[in-house]
N, C-alpha and C positions, 0 to 999 in steps of 0.2 A: 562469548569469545573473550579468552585473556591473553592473546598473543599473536603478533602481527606476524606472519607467516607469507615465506618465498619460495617458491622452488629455481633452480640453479641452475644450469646447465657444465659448471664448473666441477674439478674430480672434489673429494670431501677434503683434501690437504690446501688445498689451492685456496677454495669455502673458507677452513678455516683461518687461513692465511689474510685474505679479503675481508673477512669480518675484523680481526685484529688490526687490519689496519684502518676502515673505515670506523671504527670505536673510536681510536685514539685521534682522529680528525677529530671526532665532535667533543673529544676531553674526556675519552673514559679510560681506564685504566684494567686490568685484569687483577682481581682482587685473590679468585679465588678458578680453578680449572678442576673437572673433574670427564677422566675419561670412562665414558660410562663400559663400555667395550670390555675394556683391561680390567675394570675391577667387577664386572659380572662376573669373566672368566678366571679371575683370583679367587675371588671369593665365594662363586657358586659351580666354577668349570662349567659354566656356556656359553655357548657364543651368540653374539647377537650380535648386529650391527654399527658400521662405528658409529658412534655418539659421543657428543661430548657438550658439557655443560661451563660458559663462561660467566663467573659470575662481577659483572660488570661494574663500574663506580665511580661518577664525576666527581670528584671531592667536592667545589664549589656546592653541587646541589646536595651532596649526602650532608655537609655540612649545614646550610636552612634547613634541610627537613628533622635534622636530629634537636637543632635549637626550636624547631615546631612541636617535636613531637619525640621526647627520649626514647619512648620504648619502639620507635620506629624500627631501628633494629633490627628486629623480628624481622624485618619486609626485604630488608637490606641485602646484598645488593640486590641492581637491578640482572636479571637470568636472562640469557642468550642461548639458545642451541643451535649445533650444527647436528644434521645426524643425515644417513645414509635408509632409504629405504624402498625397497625394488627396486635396484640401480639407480634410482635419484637422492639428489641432494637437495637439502633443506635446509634454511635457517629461518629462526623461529624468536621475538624478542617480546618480553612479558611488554603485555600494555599497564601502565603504573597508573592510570587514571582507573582501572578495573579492582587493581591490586590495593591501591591505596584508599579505594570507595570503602574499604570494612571500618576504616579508621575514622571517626568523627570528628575533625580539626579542619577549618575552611582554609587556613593556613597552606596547607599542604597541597590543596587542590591546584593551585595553578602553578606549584613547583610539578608534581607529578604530569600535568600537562606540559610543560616546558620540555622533561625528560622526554615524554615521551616523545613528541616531535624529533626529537635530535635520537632515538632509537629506530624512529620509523624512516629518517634519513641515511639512518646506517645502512639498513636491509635495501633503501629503493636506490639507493649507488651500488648496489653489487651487483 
């Protein structure tokens, strides 16, 4: 398992509303959004369900983990999904202690723990 996972009872605009503002309680910011929906149907003409990918980022913590580890990077941000499927709603947020295990620096370990608490508190306030 690499991500802590809800289901909702909320429409998917509401979800994604609720997520953005429980992120920014715990200090995250929205770095990066990608609506998966809109650009399947751009770019492939199909439709699929809406989806959307926030790509998440406490400066404070991205900040330690990059003086821990430059090429962290790669890992950066931390990914959030909302998405819709058979009438329900979902959000979905990477577990970073999962994500960050490929990386050998013991440094990192207990910022990735940290993140993830205050990710797993995003999802269980919604």
């Amino acid at each position: 398992m690499y991500g802590y996972k809800k289901q909702l009872s909320y429409s998917f605009d509401e979800t994604v509303n609720k997520v953005r503002e429980e992120l920014k309680k715990e200090g995250f910011g929205i770095l990066t959004e990608i609506n998966v929906k809109e650009t399947l149907k751009k770019k492939l003409d199909v439709d699929f369900d809406n989806y959307i990918i926030l790509g998440a980022c406490n400066p404070p913590f991205a900040y330690q983990t990059l003086l821990a580890e430059r090429d962290i990077g790669l890992l950066l941000p931390c990914n959030v999904i909302v998405y819709e499927e058979n009438g329900k709603c979902y959000v979905s947020a990477i577990l970073p202690t999962v994500a960050m295990n490929m990386v050998d620096n013991e440094k990192i370990k207990p910022i990735a723990l940290e993140v993830e608490q205050k990710l797993k508190k995003v999802i269980d306030n919604l």
